[in-house]
C-alpha positions as CSV (number, residue, x, y, z in Angstrom):
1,X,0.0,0.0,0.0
2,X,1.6,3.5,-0.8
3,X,2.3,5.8,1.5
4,X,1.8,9.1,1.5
5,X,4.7,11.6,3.1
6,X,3.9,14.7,4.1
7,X,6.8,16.4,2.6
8,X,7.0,20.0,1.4
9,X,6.8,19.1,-2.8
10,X,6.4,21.5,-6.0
11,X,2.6,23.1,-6.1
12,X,-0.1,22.3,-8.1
13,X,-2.3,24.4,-10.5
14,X,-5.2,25.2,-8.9
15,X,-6.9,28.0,-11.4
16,X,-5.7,31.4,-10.1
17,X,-3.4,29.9,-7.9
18,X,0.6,30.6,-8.8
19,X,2.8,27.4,-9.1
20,X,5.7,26.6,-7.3
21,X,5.0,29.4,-4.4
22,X,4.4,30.2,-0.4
23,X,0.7,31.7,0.6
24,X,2.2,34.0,4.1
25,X,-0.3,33.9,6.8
26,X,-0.2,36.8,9.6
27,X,-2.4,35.7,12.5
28,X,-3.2,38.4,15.1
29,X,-3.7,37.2,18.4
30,X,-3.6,40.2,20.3
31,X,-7.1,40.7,20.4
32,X,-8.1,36.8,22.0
33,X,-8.9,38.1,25.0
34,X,-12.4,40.0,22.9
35,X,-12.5,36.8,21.1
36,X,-10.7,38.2,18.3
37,X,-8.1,37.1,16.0
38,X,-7.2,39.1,12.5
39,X,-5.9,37.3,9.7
40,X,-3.9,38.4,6.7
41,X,-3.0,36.3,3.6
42,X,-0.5,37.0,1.1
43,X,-1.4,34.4,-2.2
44,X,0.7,34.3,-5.2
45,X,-1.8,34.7,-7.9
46,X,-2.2,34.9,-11.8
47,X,-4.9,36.9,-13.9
48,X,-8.1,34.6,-14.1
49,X,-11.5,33.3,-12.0
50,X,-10.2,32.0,-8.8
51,X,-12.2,29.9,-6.1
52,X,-11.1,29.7,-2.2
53,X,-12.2,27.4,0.2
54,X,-12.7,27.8,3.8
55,X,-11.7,24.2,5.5
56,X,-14.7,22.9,6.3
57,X,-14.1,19.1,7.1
58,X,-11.3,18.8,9.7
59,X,-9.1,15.8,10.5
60,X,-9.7,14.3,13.9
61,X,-13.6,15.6,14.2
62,X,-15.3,13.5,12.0
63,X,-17.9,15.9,10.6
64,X,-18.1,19.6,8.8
65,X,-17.6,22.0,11.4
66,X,-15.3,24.3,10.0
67,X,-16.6,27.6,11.6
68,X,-17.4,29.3,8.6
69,X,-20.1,31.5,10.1
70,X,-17.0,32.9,12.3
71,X,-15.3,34.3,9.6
72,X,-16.2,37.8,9.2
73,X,-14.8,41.0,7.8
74,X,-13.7,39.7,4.9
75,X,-12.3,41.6,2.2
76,X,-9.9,40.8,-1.2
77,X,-7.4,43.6,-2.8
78,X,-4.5,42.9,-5.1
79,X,-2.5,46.2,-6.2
80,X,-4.3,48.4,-3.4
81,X,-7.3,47.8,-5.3
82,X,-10.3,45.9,-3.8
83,X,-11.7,42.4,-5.8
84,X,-15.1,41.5,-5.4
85,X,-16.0,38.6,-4.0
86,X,-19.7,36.1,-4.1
87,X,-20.2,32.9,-2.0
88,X,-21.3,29.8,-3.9
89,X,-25.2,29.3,-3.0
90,X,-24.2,25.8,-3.0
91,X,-21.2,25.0,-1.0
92,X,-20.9,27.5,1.7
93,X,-17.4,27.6,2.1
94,X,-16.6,29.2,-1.5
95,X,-15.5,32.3,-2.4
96,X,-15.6,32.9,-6.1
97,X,-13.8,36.0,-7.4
98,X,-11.9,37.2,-10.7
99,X,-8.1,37.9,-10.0
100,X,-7.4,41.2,-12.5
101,X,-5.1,41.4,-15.4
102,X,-1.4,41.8,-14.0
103,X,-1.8,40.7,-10.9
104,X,1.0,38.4,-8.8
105,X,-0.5,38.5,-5.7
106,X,-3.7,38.7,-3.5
107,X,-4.2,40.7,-0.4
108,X,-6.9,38.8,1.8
109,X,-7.8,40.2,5.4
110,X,-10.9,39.1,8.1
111,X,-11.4,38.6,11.0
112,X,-12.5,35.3,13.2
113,X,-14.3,35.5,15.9
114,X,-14.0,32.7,18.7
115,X,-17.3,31.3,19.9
116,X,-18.8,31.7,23.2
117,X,-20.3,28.2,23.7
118,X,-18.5,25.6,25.9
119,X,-20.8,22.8,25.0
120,X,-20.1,22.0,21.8
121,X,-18.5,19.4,21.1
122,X,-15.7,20.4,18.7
123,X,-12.8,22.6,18.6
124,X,-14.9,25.2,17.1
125,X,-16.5,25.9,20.3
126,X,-14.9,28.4,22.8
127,X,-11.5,28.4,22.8
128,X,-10.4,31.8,24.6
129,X,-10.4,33.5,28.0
130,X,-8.6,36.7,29.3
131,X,-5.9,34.7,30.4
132,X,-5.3,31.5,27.6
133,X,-6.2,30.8,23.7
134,X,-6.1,27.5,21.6
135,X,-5.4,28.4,17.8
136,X,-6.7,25.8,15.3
137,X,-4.9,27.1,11.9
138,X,-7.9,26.0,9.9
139,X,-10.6,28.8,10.8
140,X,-7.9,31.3,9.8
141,X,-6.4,30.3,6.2
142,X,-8.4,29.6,3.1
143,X,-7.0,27.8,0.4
144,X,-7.5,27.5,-3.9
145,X,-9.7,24.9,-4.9
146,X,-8.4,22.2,-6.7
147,X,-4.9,22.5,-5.0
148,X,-3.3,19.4,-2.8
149,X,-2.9,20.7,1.0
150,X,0.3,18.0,1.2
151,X,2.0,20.1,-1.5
152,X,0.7,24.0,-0.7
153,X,2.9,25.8,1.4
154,X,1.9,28.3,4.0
155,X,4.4,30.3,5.7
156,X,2.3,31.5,9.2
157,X,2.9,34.1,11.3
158,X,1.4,34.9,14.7
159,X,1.3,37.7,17.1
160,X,0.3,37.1,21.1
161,X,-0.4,39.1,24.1
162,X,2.1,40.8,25.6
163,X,4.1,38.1,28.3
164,X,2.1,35.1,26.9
165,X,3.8,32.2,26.5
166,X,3.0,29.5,23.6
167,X,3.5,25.8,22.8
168,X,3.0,24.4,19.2
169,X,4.6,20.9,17.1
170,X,4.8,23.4,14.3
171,X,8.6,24.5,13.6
172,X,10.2,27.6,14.4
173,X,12.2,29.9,12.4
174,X,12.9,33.0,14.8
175,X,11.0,35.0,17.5
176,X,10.9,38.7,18.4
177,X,9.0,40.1,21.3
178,X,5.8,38.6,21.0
179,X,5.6,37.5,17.7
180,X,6.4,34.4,16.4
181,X,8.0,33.0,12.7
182,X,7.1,29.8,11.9
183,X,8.9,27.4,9.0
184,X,7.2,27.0,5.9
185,X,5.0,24.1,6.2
186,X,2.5,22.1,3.9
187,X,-1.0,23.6,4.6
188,X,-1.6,19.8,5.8
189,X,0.6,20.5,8.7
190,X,-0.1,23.9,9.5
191,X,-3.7,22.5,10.2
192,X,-2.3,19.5,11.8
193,X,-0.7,21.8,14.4
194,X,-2.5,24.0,16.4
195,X,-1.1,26.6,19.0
196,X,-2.0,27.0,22.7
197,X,-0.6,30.5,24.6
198,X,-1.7,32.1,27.7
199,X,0.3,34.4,30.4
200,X,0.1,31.3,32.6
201,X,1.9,28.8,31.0
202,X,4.4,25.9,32.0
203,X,6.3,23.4,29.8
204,X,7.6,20.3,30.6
205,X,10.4,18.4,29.3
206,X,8.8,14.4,29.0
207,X,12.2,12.9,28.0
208,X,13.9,12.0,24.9
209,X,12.3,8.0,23.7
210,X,14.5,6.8,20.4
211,X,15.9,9.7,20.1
212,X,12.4,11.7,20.0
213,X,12.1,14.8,22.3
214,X,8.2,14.6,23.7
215,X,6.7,17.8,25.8
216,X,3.7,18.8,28.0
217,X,2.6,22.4,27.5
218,X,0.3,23.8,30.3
219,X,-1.7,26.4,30.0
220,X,-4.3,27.9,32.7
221,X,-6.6,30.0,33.8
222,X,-4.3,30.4,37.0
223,X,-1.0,30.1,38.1
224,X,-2.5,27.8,41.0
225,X,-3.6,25.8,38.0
226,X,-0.2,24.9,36.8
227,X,1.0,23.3,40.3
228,X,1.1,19.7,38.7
229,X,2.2,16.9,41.2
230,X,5.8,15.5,40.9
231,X,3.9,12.0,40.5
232,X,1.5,13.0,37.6
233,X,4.7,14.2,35.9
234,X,6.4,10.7,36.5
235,X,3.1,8.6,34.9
236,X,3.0,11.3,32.0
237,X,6.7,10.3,31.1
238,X,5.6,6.7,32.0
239,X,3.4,7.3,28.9
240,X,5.5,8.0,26.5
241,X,7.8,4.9,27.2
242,X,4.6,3.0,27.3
243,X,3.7,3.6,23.8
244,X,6.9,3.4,22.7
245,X,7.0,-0.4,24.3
246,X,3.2,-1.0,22.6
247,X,3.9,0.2,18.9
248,X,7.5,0.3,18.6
249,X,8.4,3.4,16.9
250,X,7.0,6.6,16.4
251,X,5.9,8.3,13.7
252,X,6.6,12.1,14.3
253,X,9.4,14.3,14.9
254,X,8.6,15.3,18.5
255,X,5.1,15.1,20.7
256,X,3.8,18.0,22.5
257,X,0.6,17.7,24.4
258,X,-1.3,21.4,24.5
259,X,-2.9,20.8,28.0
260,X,-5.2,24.0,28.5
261,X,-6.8,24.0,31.5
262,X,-10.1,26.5,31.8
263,X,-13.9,26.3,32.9
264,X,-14.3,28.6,30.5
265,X,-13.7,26.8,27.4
266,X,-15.0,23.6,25.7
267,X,-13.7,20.4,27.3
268,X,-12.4,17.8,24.5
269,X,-9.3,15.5,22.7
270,X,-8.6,16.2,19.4
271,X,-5.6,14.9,17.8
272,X,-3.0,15.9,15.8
273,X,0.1,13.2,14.0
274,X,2.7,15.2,16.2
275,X,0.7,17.0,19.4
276,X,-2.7,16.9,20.7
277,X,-5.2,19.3,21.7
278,X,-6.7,18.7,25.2
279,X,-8.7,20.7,27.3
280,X,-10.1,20.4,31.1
281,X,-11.4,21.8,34.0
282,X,-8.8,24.5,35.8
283,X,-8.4,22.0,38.8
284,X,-7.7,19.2,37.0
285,X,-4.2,18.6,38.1
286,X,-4.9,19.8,41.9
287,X,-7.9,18.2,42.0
288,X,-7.7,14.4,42.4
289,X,-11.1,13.4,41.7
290,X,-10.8,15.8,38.1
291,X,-7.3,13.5,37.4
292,X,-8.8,10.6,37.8
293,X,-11.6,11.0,35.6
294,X,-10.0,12.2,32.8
295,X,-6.8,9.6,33.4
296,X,-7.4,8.7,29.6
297,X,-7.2,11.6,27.7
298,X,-4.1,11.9,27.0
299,X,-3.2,8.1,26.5
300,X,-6.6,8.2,24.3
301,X,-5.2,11.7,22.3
302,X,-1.0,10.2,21.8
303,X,-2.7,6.8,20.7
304,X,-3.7,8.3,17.7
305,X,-0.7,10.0,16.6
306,X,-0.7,5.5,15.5
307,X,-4.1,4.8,15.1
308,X,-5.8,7.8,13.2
309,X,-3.1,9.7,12.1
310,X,-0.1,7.5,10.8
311,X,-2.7,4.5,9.5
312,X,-6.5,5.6,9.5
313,X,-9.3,4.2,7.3
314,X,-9.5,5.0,3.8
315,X,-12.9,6.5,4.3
316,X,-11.4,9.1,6.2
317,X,-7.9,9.7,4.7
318,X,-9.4,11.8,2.0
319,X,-6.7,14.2,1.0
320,X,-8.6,17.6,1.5
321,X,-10.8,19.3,3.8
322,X,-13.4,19.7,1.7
323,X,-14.5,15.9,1.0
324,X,-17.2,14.3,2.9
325,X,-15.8,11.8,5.1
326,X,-16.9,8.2,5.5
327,X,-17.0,7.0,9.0
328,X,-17.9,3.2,8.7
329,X,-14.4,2.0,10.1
330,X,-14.3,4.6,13.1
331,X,-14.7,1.4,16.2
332,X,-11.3,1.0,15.0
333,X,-10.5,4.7,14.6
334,X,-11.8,5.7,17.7
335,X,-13.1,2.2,19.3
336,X,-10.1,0.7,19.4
337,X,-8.2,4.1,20.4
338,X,-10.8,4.0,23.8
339,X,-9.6,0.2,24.4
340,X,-6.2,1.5,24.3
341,X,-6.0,4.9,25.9
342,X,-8.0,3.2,29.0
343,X,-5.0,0.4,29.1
344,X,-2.1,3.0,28.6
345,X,-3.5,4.9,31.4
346,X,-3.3,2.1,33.7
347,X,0.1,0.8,32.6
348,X,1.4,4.5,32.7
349,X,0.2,4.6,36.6
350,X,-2.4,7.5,35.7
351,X,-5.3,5.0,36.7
352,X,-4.7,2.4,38.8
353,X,-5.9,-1.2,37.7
354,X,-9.2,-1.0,40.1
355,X,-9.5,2.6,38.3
356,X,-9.4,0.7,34.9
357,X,-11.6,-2.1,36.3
358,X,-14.2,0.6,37.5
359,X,-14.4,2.6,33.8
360,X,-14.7,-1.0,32.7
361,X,-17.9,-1.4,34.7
362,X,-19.1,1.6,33.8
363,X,-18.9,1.0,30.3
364,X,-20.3,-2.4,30.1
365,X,-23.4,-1.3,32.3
366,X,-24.2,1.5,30.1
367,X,-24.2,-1.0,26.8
368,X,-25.6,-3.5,28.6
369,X,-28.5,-1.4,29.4
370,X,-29.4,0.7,26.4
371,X,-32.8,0.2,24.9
372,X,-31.4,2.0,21.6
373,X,-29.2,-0.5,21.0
374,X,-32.2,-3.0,20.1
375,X,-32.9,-1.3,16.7
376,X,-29.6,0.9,16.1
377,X,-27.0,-1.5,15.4
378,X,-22.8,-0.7,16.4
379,X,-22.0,0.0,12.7
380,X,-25.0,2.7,12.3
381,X,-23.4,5.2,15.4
382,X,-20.1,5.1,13.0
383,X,-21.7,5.2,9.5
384,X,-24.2,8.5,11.4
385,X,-21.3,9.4,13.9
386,X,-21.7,13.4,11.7
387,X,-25.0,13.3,12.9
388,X,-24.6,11.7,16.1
389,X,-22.0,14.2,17.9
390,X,-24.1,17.3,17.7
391,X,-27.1,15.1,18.8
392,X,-29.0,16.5,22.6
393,X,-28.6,14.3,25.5
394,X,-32.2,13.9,25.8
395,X,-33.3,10.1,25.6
396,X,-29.4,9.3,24.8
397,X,-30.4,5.8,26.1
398,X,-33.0,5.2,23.2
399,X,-30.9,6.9,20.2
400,X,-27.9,5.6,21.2
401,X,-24.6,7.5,21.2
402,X,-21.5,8.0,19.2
403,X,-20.7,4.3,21.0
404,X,-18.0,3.1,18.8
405,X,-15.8,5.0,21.8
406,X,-17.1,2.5,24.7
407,X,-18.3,0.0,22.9
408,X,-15.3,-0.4,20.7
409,X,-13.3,-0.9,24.1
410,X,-15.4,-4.1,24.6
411,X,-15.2,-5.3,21.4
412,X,-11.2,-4.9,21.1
413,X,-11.0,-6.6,24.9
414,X,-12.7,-9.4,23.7
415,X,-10.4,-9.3,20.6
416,X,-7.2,-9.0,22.7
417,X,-9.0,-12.0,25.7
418,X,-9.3,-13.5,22.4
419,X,-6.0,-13.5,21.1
420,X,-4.6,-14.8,24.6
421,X,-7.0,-17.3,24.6
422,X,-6.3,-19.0,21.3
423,X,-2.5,-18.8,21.7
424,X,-2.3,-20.2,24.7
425,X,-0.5,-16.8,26.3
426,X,2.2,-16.6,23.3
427,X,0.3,-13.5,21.9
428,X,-1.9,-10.3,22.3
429,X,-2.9,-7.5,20.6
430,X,-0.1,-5.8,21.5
431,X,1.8,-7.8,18.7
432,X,-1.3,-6.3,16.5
433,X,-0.4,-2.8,17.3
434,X,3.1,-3.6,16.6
435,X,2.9,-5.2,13.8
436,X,0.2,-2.8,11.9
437,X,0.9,0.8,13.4
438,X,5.0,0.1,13.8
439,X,7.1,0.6,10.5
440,X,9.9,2.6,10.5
441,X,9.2,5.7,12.0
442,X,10.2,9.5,11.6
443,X,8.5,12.1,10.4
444,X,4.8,12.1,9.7
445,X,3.2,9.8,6.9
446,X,0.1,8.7,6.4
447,X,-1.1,4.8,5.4
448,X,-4.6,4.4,4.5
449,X,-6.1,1.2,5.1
450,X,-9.5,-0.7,4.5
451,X,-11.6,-3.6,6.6
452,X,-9.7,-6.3,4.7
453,X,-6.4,-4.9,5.5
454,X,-7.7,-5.0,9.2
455,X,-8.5,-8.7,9.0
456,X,-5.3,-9.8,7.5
457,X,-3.5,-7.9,10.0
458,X,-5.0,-9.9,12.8
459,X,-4.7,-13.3,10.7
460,X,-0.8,-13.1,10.5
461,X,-1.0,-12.5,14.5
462,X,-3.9,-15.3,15.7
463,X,-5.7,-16.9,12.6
464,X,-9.4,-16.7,13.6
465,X,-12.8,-15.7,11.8
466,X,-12.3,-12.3,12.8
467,X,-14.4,-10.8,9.6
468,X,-16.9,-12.9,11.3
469,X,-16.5,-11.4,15.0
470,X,-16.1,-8.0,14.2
471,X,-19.5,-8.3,11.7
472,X,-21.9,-10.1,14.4
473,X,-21.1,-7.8,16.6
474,X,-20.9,-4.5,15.1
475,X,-24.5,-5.9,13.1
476,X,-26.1,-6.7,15.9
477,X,-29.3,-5.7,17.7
478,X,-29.4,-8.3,20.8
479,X,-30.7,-6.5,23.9
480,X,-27.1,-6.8,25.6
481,X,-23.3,-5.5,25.4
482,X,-20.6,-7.8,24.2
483,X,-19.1,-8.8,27.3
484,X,-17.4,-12.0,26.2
485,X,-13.8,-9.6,27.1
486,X,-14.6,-9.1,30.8
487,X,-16.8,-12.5,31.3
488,X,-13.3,-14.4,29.8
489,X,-10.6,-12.1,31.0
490,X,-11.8,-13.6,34.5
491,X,-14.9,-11.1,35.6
492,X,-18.0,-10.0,36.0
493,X,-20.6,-7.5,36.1
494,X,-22.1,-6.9,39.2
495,X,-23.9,-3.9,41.2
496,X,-24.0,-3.0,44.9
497,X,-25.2,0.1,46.3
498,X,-21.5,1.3,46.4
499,X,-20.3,3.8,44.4
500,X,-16.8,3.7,42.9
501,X,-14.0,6.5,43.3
502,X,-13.9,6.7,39.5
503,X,-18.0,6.8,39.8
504,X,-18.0,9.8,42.5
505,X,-14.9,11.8,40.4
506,X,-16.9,11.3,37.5
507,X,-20.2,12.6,39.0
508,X,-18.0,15.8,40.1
509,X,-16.7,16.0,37.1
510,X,-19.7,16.5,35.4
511,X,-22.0,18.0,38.5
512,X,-24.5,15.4,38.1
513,X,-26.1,12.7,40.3
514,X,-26.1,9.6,38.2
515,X,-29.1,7.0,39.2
516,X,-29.1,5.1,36.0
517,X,-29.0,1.9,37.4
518,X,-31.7,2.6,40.7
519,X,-34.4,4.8,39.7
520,X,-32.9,5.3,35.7
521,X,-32.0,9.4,36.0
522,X,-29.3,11.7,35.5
523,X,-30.0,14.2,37.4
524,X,-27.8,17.6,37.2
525,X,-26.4,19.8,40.8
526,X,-29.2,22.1,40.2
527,X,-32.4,19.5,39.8
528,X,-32.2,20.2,36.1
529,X,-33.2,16.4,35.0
530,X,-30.3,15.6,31.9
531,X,-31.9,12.2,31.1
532,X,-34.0,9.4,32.0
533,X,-33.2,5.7,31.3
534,X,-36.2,4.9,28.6
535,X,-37.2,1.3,30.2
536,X,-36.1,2.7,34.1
537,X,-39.2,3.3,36.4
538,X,-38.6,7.1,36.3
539,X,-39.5,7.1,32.7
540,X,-42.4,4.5,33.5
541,X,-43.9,7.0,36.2
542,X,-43.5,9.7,33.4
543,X,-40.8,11.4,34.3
544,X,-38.8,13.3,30.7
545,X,-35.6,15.1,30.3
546,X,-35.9,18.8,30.9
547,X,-38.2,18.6,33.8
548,X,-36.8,20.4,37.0
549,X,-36.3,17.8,40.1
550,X,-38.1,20.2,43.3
551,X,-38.2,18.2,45.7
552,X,-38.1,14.5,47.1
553,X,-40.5,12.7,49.4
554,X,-42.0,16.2,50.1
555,X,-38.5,17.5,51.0
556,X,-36.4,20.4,49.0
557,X,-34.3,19.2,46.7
558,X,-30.5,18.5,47.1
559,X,-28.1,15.6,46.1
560,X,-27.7,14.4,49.7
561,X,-31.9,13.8,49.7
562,X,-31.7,12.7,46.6
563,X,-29.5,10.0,47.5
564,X,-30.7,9.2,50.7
565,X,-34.1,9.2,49.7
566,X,-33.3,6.3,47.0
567,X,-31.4,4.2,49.3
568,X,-34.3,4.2,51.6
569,X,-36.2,2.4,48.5
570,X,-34.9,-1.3,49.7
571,X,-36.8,-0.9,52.9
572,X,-39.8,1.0,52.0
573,X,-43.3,-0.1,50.2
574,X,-44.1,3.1,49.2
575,X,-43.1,4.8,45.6
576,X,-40.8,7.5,45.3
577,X,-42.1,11.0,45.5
578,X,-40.3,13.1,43.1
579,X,-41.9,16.9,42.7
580,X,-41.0,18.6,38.9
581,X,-41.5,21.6,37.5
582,X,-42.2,20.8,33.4
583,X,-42.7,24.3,31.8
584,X,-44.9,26.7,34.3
585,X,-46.6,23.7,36.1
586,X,-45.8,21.5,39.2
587,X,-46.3,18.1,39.1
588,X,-45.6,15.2,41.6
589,X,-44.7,11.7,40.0
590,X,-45.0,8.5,42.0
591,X,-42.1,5.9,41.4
592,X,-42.3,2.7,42.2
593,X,-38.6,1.1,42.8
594,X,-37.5,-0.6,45.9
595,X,-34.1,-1.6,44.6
596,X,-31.6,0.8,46.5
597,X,-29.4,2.6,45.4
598,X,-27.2,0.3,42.2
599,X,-23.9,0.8,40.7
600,X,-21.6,-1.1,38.7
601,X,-18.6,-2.9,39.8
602,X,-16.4,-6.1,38.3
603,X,-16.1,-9.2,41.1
604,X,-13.3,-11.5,40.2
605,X,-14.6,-15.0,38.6
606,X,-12.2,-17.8,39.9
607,X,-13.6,-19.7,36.6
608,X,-11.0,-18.0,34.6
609,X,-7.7,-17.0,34.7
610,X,-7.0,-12.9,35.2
611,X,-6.6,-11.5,31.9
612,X,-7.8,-7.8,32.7
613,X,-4.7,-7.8,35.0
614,X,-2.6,-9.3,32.9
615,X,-3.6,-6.7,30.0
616,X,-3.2,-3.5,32.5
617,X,0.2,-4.3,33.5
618,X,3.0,-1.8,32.3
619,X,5.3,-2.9,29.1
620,X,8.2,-0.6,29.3
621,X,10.7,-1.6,31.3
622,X,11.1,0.2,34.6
């Protein structure tokens, strides 16, 4: 299969577009803080109808969201004179205009304005506060149609506050005061590697694996935010060797993780071939209970610089950003990327393995338990994932999710148990991962490959029917999760009225009261009810997302009589009094659960050998 370098090679034609030349981009980041950045292109042009394109399908997101409505201001001139511009009424993202007679270059200029929002789910969602920013290069460049981002060049530029402080993959070629030079780089790259800056700002060296230098880049909301633990810096340096020891070379110059820390700004992973974008709470690192939960980010985000980036389905390796992407293969992209961020983060010590037994649980109980997944099959949340992500939480249970993430780390635990199993011990799926995301390593290149390329891959490891496994279960519409990886890696799901550290961090983390299993709501700090579990008695007594939770058993509101009032269910005859405000009117809905409060846990099976610790255990030598 061919693979595709992303070197820096001769331009294409692309109508308008001069040959063999560097488009300079001047970014403005002065103005962040007002949610603000102003953009100037210089293109190399010839005389003749030229079309530009804002990106509007970007890498790692799985869906259009390029911010076009964000791009405002926006003006063309070439020789002090201004060119008129008109949108396609098609594609959105086009900008026709006619480049003049004697014309070499074109002067474009606007504005973009960072959104407000903090719940979407993508990168185009807030990304600024007085104090940090996260530049994504794609909402400020366009580019000529027909033109190869591998081969255009773009030579950026970019201003910062006063005293800010930045980390980027993207090379350097000088600095002055607060402004920054970057190398010329293939407009592929330049998107590829975004930018975070803020005047609270820490970097930390991870260490030097193979000869490749790997970096942590903090940026807060508050100096206090920075104060990271001498042991979180020892199991993010544990990482590194750890995915070293799993896939056996890297593809990428150096790593830097852009951790930005903020409430202020959306909370997400996206990933990049030599950095990755990641964003949490401002406490994370002081707060344990905010650590723990998110203990898989960034071994979810570094796996892909293998699995996404360096070898990642044909269906979504399509050489542009203004294809439609095909997301059939994504429980590999992003399924089997869960399955191994959660095991990274145990073998890197930033879970422990009840921590990674725990997410586990809470996985398999949420699969095991969705009514969706009786006429939604696995394969339709990838092949809809576009639609899926900007989906409302409301009756989550009955649509289903984008549940390739969880439910591919099922499926690709039962595929590793499975491996074990059949080998007798003699392999894994680490030797997978070594075999089809190792290679020779270096700098960044990208190898496309198809479901058939999956399967052979796994045959020259363990011979098995595994076009058969993966298709029952990614066709399937039983009532219950796949669970064959925690039943035969020696456990079981169970539930006690106990919750979990990883359960209570988690319900912090998101300021929720999670009852799935008891009563079947998600109920948020405020009494705001998020969702109901469609076959759980809340939802049989009538009880709908978006109601308002008032009081309990006559009593106001609060988690702790919440709580209390549900554990007093396995001793009590009487249903559940739950007082909601729907709209402008009261009503009180009568329950009827005498279960307890229920949460999941795994409970070692003796009938099989221990797998799950087996698999959790740290490669790299110590």
């Amino acid at each position: 299969m061919r693979i595709y370098t992303l070197c820096l090679l001769p331009l294409l034609l692309a109508g308008g577009f001069a040959q063999d030349s560097t488009v300079a981009l001047k970014v403005d980041a002065t103005d962040a803080p007002r949610r603000l950045f102003h953009v100037q292109m210089k293109m190399p042009v010839k005389s003749g109808p030229l079309t530009l394109l804002y990106p509007k399908w970007i890498p790692g997101e799985h869906m259009p969201v390029g911010p076009i409505t964000n791009l405002v201001g926006l003006k063309f001139t070439a020789a002090g004179q201004p060119v008129p511009w008109q949108r396609d009424n098609v594609n959105m993202f086009a900008f026709h205009l006619d480049v003049p007679p004697g014309a070499s270059s074109l002067d474009i200029a606007f504005d973009y304005i960072s959104a407000v929002d903090e719940d979407l789910f993508s990168s185009s969602g807030s990304s600024v506060t007085s104090e940090l920013a996260v530049l994504n290069w794609n909402q400020t460049v366009l580019y000529p149609q027909g033109s190869n981002p591998d081969r255009i060049q773009y030579q950026a530029t970019l201003r910062v506050p006063a005293g800010w402080r930045y980390g980027t993959a993207l090379p350097v070629a000088r600095e002055s005061g607060n402004e920054v030079e970057f190398q010329p780089v293939s407009l592929t790259t330049l998107v590829d590697s975004p930018v975070s800056t803020g005047i609270h700002y820490r970097t930390f060296d991870l260490g030097n694996d193979g000869g490749v230098a790997h970096f942590i880049h903090l940026a807060g909301d508050s100096e206090r935010a920075l104060e990271v633990s001498p042991d979180t810096v020892a199991h993010w340096k544990n990482l590194v060797a750890e995915t070293g020891a799993l896939f056996g070379s890297r593809h990428y110059r150096s790593y830097h993780f852009l951790l930005t820390l903020s409430d202020h700004i959306i909370r997400i992973g996206i990933e990049h071939h030599e950095s990755s974008d990641d964003r949490d709470h401002e406490r994370t690192l002081i707060d344990p209970d905010l650590l723990k939960v998110d203990g898989s980010l960034l071994p979810h985000e570094m796996t892909h610089s293998w699995n996404g980036k360096y070898r990642r389905p044909e269906g979504l390796a399509t050489g542009g950003f203004d294809a439609p992407m095909k997301g059939d293969l994504l429980w590999v992209y992003e399924g089997l990327t869960n399955y191994l961020g959660e095991v990274l983060a145990a073998r890197s010590g930033l879970w422990s393995p009840e921590d990674y037994r725990d997410s586990l649980a809470m996985t398999a109980a949420q699969l095991d338990r969705e009514s969706g997944r009786t006429w939604r099959p696995l394969e339709d949340t990838a092949v809809a994932a576009q639609l899926l992500y900007a989906a409302p939480d409301e009756y989550t249970d009955y649509r289903r999710s984008v549940d390739y993430y969880p439910e591919g780390s099922l499926i690709w635990l039962e595929a590793d148990v499975t491996i074990r199993r059949l080998s007798q011990g003699a392999k894994s799926l680490n030797d997978f991962c070594r075999a089809f995301y190792g290679g020779p390593g270096g700098a960044p290149a990208l190898k496309p490959y198809n479901f058939d390329d999956l399967i052979a891959a796994l045959n020259a490891v363990q011979p098995y029917d595994w076009a058969g496994f993966f298709q029952t279960r990614l066709r399937s519409t039983a009532r219950h999760a796949p669970l064959g990886g925690i039943n035969d890696g020696g456990w079981k799901l169970v539930y006690n009225g106990t919750r979990s550290d990883l359960w209570k961090a988690s319900e912090e983390w998101a300021d929720a009261i999670d009852l799935s299993y008891s009563i079947g709501l998600r109920v948020k700090g405020n009494g705001a009810i998020k969702d109901v579990s469609m076959n759980g008695p809340s939802a049989q007594a009538g009880v709908a997302p978006g109601m308002n939770l008032i009081a309990v058993n006559g009593r106001e509101f609060n988690p702790t009589t919440l709580r209390e009032a549900v554990q007093q269910t396995a001793t009590s005859t009487t249903p559940l009094e739950l007082l909601l405000k729907t709209g402008v009117y009261y009503k009180t809905f009568r329950v009827d659960y005498h279960g307890g409060e229920r949460y999941p846990h795994l409970e070692r099976d003796q009938a099989a050998p221990d797998l799950l610790s087996l698999i959790s255990a740290p490669l790299a030598k110590k």
